[in-house]
C-alpha positions as CSV (number, residue, x, y, z in Angstrom):
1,X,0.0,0.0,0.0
2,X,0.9,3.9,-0.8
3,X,1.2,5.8,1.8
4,X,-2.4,7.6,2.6
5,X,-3.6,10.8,3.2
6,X,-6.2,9.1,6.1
7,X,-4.5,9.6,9.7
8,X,-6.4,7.6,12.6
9,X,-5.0,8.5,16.1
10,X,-4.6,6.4,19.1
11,X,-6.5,8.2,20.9
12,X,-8.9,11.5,19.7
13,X,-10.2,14.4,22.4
14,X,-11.4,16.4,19.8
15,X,-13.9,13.9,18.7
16,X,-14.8,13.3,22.4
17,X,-15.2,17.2,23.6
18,X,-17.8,17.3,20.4
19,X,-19.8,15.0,22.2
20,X,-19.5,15.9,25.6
21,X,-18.7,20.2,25.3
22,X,-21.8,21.8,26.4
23,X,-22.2,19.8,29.7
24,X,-18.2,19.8,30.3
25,X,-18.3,24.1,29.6
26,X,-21.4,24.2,32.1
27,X,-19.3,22.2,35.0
28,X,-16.3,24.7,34.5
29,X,-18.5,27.6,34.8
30,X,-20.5,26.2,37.9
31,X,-16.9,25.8,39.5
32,X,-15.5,29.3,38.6
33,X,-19.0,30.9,39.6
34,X,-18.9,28.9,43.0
35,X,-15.6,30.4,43.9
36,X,-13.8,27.0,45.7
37,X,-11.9,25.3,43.9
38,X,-10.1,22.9,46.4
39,X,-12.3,19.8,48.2
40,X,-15.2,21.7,48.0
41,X,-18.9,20.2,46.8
42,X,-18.0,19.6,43.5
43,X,-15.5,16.5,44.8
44,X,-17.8,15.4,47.3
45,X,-20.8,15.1,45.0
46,X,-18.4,13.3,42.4
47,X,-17.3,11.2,45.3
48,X,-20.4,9.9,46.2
49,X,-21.3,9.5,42.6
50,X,-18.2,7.1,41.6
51,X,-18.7,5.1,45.2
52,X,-22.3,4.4,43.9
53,X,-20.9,3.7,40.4
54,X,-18.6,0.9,41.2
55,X,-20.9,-0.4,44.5
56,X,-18.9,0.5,47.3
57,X,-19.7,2.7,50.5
58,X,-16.4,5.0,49.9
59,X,-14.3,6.4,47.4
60,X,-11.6,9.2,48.3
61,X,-10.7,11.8,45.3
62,X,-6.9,12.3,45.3
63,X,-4.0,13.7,42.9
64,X,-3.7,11.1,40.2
65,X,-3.7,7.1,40.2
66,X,0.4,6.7,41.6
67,X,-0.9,8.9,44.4
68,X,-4.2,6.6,45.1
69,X,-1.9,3.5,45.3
70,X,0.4,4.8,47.9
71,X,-2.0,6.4,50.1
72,X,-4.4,3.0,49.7
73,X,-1.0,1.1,50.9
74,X,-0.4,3.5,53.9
75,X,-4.2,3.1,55.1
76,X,-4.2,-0.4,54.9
77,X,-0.6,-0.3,56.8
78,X,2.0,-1.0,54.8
79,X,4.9,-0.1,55.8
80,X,9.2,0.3,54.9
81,X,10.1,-3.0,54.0
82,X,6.6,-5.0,53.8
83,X,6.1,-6.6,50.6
84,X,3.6,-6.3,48.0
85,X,3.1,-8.5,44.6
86,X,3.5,-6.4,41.6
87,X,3.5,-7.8,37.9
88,X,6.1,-7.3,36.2
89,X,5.0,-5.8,33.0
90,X,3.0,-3.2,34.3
91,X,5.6,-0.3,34.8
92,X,3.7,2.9,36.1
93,X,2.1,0.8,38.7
94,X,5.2,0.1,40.5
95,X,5.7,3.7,41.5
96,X,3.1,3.8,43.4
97,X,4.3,1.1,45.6
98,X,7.7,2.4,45.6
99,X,6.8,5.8,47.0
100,X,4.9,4.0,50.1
101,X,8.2,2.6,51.2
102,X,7.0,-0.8,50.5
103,X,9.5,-3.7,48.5
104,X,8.2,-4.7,45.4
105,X,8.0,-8.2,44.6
106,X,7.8,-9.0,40.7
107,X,5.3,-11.6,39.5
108,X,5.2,-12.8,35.8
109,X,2.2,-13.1,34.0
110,X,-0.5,-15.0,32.2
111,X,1.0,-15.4,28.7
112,X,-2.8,-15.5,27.5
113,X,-4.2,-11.8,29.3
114,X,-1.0,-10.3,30.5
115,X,-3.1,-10.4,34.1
116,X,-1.6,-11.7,37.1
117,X,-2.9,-14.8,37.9
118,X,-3.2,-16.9,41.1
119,X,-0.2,-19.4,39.7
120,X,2.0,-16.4,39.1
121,X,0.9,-14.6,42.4
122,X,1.8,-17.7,44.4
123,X,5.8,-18.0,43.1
124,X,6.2,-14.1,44.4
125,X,4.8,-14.4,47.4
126,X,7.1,-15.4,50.3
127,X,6.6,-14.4,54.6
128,X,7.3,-10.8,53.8
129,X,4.4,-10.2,51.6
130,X,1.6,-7.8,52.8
131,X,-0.1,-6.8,49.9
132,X,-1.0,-7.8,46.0
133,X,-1.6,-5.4,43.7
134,X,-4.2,-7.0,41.1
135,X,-3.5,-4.6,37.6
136,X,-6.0,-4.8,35.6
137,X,-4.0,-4.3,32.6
138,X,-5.4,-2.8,29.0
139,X,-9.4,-2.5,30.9
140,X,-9.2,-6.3,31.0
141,X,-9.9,-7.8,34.6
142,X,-8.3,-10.0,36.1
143,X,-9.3,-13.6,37.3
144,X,-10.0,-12.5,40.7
145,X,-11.5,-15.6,42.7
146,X,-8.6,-17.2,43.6
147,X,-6.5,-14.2,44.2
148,X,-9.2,-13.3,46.1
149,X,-9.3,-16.7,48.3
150,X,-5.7,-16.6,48.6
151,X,-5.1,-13.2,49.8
152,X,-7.8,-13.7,52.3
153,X,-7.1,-17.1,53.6
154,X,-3.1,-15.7,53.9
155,X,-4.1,-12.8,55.4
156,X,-3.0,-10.0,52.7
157,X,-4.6,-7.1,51.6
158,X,-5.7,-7.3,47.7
159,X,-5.3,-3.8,46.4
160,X,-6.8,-3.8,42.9
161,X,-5.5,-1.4,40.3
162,X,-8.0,-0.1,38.4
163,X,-6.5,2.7,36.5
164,X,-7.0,0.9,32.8
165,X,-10.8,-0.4,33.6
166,X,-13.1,2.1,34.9
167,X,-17.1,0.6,34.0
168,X,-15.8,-3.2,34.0
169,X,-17.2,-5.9,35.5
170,X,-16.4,-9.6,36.9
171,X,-18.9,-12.4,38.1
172,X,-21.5,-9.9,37.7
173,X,-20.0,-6.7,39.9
174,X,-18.3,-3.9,38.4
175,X,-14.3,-4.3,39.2
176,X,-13.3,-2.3,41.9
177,X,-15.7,-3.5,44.6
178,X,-13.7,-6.9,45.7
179,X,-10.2,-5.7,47.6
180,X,-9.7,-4.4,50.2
181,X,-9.5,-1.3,48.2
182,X,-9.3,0.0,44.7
183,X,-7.4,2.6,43.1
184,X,-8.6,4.5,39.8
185,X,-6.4,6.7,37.4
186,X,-8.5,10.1,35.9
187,X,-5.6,10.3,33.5
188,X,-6.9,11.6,30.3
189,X,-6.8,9.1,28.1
190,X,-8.5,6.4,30.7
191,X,-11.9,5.1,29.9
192,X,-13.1,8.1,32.5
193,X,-10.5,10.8,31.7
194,X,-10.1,14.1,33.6
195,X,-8.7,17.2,31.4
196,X,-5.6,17.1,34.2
197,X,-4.4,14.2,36.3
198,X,-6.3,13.2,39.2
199,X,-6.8,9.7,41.1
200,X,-9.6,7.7,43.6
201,X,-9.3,5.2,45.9
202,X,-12.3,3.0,46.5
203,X,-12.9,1.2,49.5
204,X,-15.7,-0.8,51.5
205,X,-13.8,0.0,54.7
206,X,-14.5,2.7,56.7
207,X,-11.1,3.0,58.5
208,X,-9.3,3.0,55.1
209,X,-11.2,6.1,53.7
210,X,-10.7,7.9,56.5
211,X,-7.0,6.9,56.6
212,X,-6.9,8.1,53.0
213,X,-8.5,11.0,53.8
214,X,-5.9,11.9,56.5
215,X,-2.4,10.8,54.4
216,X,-4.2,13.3,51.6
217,X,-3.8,16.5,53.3
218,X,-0.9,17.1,55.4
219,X,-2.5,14.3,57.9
220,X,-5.1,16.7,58.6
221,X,-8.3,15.9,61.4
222,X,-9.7,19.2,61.4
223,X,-7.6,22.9,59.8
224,X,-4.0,23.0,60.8
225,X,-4.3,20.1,63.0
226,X,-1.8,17.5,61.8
227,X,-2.0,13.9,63.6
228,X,1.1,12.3,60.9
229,X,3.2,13.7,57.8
230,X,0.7,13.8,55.3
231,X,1.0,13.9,51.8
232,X,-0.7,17.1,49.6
233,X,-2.6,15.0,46.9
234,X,-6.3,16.2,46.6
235,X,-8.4,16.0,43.3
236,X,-9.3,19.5,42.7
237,X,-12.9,21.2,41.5
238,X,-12.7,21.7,38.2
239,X,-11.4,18.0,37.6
240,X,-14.2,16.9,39.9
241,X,-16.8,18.8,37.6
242,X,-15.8,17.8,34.3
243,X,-15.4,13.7,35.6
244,X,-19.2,14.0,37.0
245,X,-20.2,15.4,33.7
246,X,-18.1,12.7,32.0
247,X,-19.4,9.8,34.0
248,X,-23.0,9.7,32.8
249,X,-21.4,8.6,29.5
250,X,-19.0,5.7,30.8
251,X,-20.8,3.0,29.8
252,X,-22.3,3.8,26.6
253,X,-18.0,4.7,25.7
254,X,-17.2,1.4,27.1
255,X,-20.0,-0.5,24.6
256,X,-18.6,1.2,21.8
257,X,-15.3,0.0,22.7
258,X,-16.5,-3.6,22.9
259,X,-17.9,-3.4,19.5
260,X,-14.9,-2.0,18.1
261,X,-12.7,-4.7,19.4
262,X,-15.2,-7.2,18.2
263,X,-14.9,-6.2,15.2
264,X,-10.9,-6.1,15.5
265,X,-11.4,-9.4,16.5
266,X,-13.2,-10.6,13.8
267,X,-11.2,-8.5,11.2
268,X,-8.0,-10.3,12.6
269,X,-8.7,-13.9,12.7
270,X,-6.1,-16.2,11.0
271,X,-3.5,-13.5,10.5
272,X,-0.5,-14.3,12.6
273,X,-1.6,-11.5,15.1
274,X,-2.3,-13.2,18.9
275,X,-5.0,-11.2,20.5
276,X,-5.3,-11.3,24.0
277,X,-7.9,-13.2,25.5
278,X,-10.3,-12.5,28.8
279,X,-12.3,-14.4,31.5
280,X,-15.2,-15.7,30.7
281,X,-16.9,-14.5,33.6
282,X,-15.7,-10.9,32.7
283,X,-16.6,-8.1,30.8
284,X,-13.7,-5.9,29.8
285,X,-13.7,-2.2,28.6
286,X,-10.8,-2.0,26.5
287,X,-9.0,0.9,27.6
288,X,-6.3,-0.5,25.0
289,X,-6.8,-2.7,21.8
290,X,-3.4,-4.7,22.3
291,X,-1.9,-7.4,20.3
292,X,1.4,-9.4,20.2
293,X,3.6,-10.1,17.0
294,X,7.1,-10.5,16.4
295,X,7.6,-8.5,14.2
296,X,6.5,-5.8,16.1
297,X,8.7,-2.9,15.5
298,X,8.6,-3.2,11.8
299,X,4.6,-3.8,11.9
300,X,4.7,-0.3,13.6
301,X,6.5,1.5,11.3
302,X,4.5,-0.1,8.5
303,X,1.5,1.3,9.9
304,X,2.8,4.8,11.3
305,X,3.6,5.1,7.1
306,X,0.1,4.1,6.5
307,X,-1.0,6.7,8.9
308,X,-2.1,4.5,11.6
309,X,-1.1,5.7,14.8
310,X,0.2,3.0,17.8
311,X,1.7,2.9,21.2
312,X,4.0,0.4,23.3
313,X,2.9,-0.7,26.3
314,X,4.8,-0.8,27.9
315,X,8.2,-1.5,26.1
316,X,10.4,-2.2,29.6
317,X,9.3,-5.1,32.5
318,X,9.8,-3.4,36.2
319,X,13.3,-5.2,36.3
320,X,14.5,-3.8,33.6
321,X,14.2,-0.2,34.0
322,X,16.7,1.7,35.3
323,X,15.1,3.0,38.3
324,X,14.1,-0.4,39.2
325,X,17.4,-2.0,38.9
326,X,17.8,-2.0,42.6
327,X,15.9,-5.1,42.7
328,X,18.6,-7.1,41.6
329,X,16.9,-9.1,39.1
330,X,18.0,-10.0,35.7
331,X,17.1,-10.8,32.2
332,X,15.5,-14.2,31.8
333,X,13.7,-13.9,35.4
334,X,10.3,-12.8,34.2
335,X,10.2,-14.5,30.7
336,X,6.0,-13.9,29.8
337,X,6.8,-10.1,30.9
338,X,9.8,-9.5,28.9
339,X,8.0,-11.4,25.8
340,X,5.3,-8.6,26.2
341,X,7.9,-5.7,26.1
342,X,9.1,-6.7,22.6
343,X,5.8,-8.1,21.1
344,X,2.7,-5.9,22.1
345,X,1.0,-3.2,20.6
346,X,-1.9,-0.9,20.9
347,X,-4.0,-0.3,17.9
348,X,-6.6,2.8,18.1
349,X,-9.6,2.4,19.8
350,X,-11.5,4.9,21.3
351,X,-15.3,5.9,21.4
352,X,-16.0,8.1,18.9
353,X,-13.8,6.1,16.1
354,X,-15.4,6.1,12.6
355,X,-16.6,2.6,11.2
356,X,-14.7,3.9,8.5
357,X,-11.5,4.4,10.4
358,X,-12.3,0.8,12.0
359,X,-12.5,-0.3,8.9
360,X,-9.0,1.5,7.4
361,X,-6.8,-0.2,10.6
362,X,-8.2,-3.6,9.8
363,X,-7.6,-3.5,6.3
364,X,-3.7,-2.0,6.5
365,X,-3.4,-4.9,9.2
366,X,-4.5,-7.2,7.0
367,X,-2.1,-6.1,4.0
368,X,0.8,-6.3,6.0
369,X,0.6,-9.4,7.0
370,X,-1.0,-10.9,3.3
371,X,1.2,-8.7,0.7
């Protein structure tokens, strides 16, 4: 194929602020005319909205996603040196762990999802293990049950990260409601996205939110009264306004993006092209349309020329990065995970994609792999 004049992003806000402008204009304004922009009513309302959302009796707005898995560690009472399970393909989680003081430990993957699963979880485990952090990777949820069993009969929290699967559900209840708490990224690009960072924890525990609620302002009871060192991570008004605004539409966005990936799906079958698979009790929201091929690099730069637009992720395990190194693990230690780095990739998908833009990605798939 020529190269083409069509262009079809990743990801497209443009498309989405059509959709959604006049209500997302009238929630700025309604901030700005209010005056408060810091934890006022706009945050509380939007908590109470998401805790009804994703069935739980709190959720906690904070800075961004990292900062809802550290403050969700520190209420649950991890501390320096307590271990929690982190897979080892899923890089920006493990920051979030870090900056709680906690040691990771790495745990490959299912080849099939790129989930953790209770297999994987058990090798990582040993006596120092507090906490597992389920990811939830590419809005795909993991096979929780037995994690769930495990963590439970072992006595260790289960912290799910929900960042990549806002709207998703397993056995029948949206993901986010089984751990001991959840954590949610407003990242723009997420399947609920803020127009800024901004973060949630999710909890069924009463003690947790109002543990979160302490470590997110300065370790703040009441004004100027500080009971620990706190952390300064609060989602702010306007965010707050525009995600309550954005939330109504969740689920319809999520549908569209099962029916794009259907048709993916359907579009890619028999090419050598492995799509990742789910649980059948689960119904994922596809933050990411991700597949795995060998050729990977070269695919990429066959379809950036085409004018399809892709992303990596992520192209380093935790071990492997240089910040990470620390760890003291090595190449050959997490094989499924390092696999992923150098054989996935993200194909657009996002809500308001054209069937004729669906259409223009499966058919320059297809003629790389058949010419």
């Amino acid at each position: 194929m020529a190269a083409q004049e069509r262009r079809v992003p990743l990801v497209n806000f443009n498309k989405e602020y059509r959709e959604v402008g006049d209500e997302i204009r009238q929630a700025i304004d309604r901030v700005c005319e209010s005056g408060w922009y810091v934890l006022g009513e706009e945050v509380k309302s939007f908590e109470r909205e998401f805790a009804e959302y994703i069935g739980v009796d709190h959720a906690i707005g904070v800075a961004s996603g990292t900062d809802a898995i550290t403050l969700a560690l520190k209420a649950l009472g991890i501390k320096e040196g307590d271990g929690v399970v982190v897979p080892a393909n899923v890089y920006p989680s493990a920051f979030g762990v870090a900056l709680a003081g906690a040691t990771l430990q790495l745990a490959d993957v299912d080849p099939r999802t790129l989930n953790i699963n209770l297999e994987t979880l058990k090798e990582a485990v040993n006596q120092n293990t507090r906490a597992v952090l389920a990811v939830h990777l590419y809005g795909n949820p993991v096979d929780l049950e037995g994690i769930a069993n495990f963590c439970k009969e072992n006595h260790i929290a289960l912290v799910e990260d929900c960042a990549q699967v806002t709207g998703a559900f397993y056995q029948g209840r949206r993901v986010g409601s089984f751990g001991d708490a959840a954590c949610f990224s407003f990242y723009p690009t997420k399947n609920l996205g803020a127009y800024g960072d901004g973060g949630m924890v999710a909890t069924n525990s009463g003690d947790v939110a109002r543990k979160v609620k302490l470590w997110r302002m300065y370790g703040e009871e009441a004004r100027y009264q500080s009971k620990l060192i706190g952390h300064n991570s609060r989602l702010d008004e306007m965010q707050a306004a525009i995600l309550r605004a954005k939330l109504k539409y969740v689920d319809k966005w999520n549908q569209r993006r099962r029916e794009i990936a259907q048709k993916y799906k359907q579009g890619f079958s028999g090419l050598p092209l492995e799509v990742l698979s789910s649980s059948e009790t689960s119904q994922p929201v596809y933050h990411l349309f991700v597949v795995k091929t060998k050729d990977r690099d070269g695919f990429s730069d066959y379809l950036k020329r085409q004018g399809v637009a892709t992303g990596i992720h992520y192209p380093q395990p935790i071990h492997l990065t240089e910040s990470f190194l620390g760890l003291g693990k090595k190449t050959g230690d997490f094989p499924v995970s390092e696999e992923a780095s150098a054989t996935v990739l993200s194909l657009p998908l996002y809500p308001q994609m054209s069937e004729a833009d669906v259409g223009y990605v499966i058919k320059t798939v297809k003629h790389y792999f058949t010419f």
